[in-house]
mmCIF file of the C-alpha atoms, coordinates in Angstrom:
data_MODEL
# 
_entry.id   MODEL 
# 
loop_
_atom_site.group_PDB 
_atom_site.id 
_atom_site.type_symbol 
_atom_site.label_atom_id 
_atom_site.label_alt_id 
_atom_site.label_comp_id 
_atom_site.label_asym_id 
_atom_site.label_entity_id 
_atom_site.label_seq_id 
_atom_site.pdbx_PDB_ins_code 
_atom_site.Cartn_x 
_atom_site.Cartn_y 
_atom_site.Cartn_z 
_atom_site.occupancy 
_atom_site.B_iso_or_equiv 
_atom_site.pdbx_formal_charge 
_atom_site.auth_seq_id 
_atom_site.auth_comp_id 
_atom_site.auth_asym_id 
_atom_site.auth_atom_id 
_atom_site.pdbx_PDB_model_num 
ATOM 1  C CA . UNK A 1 1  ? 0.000   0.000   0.000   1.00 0.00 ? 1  UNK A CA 1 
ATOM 2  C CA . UNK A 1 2  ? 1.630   3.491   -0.714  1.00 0.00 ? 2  UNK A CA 1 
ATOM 3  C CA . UNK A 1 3  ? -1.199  5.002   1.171   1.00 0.00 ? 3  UNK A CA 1 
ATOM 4  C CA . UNK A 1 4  ? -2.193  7.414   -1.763  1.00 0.00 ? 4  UNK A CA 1 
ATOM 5  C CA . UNK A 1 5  ? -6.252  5.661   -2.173  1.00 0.00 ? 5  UNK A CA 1 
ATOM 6  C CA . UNK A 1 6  ? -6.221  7.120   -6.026  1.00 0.00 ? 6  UNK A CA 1 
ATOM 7  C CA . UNK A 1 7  ? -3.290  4.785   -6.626  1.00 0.00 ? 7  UNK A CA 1 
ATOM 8  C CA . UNK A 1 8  ? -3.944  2.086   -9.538  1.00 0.00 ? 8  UNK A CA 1 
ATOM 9  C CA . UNK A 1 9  ? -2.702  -1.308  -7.714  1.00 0.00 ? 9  UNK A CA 1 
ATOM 10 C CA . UNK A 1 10 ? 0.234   -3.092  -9.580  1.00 0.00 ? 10 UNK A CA 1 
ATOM 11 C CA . UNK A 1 11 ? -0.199  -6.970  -8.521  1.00 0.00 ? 11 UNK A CA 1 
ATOM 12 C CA . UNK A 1 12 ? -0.720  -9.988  -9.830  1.00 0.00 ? 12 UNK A CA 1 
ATOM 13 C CA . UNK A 1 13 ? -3.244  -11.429 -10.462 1.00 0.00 ? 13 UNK A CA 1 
ATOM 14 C CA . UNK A 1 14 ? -4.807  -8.074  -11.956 1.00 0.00 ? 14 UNK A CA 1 
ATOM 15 C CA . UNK A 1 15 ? -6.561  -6.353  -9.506  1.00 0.00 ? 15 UNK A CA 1 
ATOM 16 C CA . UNK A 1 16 ? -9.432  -4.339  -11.487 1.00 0.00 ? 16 UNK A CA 1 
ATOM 17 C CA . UNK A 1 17 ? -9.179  -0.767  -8.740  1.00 0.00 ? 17 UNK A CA 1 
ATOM 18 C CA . UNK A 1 18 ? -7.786  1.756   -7.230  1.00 0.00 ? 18 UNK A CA 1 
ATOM 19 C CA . UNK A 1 19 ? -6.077  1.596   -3.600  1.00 0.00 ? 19 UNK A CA 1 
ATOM 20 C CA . UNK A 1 20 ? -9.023  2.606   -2.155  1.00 0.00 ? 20 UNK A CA 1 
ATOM 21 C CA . UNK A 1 21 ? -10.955 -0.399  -3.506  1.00 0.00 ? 21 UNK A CA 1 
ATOM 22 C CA . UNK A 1 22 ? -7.895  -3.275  -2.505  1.00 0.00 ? 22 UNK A CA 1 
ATOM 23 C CA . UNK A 1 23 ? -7.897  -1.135  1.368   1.00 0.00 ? 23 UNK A CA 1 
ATOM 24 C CA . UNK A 1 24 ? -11.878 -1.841  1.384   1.00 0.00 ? 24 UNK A CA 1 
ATOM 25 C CA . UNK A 1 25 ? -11.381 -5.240  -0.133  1.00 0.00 ? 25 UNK A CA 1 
ATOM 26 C CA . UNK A 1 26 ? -9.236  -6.421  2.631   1.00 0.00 ? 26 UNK A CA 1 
ATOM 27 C CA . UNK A 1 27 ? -10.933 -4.705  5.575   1.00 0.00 ? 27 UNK A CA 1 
ATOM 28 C CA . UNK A 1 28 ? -13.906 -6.754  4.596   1.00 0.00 ? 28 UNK A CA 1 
ATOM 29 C CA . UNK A 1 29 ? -12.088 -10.041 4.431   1.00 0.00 ? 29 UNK A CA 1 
ATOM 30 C CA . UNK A 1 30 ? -10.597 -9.339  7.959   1.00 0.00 ? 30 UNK A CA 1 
ATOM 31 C CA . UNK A 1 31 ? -14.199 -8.364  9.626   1.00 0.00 ? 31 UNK A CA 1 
ATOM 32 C CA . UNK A 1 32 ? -15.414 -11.440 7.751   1.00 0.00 ? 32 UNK A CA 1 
ATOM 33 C CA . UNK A 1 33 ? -12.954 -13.753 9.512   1.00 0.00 ? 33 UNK A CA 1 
ATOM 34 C CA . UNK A 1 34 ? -13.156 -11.995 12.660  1.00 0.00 ? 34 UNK A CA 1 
ATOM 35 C CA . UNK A 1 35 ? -15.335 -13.696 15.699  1.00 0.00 ? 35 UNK A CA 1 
ATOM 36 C CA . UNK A 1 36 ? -15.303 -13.082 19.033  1.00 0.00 ? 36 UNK A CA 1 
ATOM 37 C CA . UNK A 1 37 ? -17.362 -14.167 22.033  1.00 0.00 ? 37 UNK A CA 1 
ATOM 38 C CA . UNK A 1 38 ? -17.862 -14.096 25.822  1.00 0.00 ? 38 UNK A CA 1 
ATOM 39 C CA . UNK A 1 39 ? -15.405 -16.401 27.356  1.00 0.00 ? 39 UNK A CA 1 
ATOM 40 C CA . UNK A 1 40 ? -16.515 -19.752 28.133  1.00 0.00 ? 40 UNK A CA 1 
ATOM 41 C CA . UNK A 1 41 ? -19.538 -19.966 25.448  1.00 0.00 ? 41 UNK A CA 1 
ATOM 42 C CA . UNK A 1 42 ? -17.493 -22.485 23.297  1.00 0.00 ? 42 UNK A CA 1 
ATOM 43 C CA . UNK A 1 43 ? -15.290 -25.555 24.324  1.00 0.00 ? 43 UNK A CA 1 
ATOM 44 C CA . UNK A 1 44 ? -12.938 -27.996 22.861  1.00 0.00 ? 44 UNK A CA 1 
ATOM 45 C CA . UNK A 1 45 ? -14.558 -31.583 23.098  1.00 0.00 ? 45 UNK A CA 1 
ATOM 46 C CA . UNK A 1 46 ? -11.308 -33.414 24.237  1.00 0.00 ? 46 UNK A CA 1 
ATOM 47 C CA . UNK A 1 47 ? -12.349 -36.884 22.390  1.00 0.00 ? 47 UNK A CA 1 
ATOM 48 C CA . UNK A 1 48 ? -12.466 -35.118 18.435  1.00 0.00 ? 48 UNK A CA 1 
ATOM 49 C CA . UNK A 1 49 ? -10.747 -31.645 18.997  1.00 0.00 ? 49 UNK A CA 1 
ATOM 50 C CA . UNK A 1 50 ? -13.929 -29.822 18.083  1.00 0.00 ? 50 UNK A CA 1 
ATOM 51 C CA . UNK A 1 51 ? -15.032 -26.257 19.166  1.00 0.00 ? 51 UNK A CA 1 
ATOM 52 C CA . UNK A 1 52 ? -18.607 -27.050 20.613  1.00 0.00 ? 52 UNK A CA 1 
ATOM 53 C CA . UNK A 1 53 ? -21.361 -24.598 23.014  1.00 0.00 ? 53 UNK A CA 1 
ATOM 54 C CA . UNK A 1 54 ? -20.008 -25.317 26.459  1.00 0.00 ? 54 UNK A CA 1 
ATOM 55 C CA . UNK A 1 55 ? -23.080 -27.104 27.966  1.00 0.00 ? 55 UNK A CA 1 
ATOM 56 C CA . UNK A 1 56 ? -23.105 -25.225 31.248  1.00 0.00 ? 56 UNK A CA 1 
ATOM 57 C CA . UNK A 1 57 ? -22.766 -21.517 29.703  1.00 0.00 ? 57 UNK A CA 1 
ATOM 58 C CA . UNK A 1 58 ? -24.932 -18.590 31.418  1.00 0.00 ? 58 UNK A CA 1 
ATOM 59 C CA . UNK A 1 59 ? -24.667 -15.184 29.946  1.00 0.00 ? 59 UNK A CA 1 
ATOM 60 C CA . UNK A 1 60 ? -22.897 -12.596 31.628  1.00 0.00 ? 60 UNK A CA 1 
ATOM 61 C CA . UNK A 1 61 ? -24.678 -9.561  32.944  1.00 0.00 ? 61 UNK A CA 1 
ATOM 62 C CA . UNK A 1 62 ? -24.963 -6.329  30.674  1.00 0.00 ? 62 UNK A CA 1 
ATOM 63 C CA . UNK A 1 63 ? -21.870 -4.649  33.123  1.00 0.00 ? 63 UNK A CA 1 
ATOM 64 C CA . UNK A 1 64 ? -19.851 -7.323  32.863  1.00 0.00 ? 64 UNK A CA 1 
ATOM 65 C CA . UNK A 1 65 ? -19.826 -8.079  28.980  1.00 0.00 ? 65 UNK A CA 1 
ATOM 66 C CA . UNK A 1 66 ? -18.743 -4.284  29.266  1.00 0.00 ? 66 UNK A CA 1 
ATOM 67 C CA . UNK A 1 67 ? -15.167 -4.959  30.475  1.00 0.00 ? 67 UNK A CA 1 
ATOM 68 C CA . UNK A 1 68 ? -12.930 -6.524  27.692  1.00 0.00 ? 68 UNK A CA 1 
ATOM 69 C CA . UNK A 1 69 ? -11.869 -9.376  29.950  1.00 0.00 ? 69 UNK A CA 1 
ATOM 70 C CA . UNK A 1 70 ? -15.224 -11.019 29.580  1.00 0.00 ? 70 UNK A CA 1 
ATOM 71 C CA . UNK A 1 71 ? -14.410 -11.542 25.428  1.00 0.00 ? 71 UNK A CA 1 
ATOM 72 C CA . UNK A 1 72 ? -12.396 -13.742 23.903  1.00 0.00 ? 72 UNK A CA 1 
ATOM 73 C CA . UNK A 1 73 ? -11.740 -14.679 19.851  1.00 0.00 ? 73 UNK A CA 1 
ATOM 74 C CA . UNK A 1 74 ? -13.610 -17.860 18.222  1.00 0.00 ? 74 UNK A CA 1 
# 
């Protein structure tokens, strides 16, 4: 990125925009692979390595989902 957004973008393969397109482009494939969660909704079943709901999950309370601690990525 050369950080001017009107830049054409030299790559290959071709891509068919400007900067500003590629920046937007990305940003959207990084939201879209994003997840998070409150801490302790999902487990790892030990037996087949699989993320699964955690079976005895309540949800937080509205102050405590506040506090960054409570969060944790999928």
């Amino acid at each position: 990125m050369s950080g001017d957004l009107n830049a054409t973008i030299d790559s290959n393969p071709p891509f068919p925009g400007k900067e500003r397109h590629f920046l937007r482009a990305q940003l959207a494939r990084i939201f879209a692979a994003t997840q998070i969660a409150p801490k302790g909704l999902y487990e790892i079943d030990e037996e087949s390595g699989k993320v699964r709901f955690a079976e005895e999950f309540s949800v937080p309370a509205t102050e405590e989902l506040k506090s960054l601690e409570q969060w944790g990525n999928v």
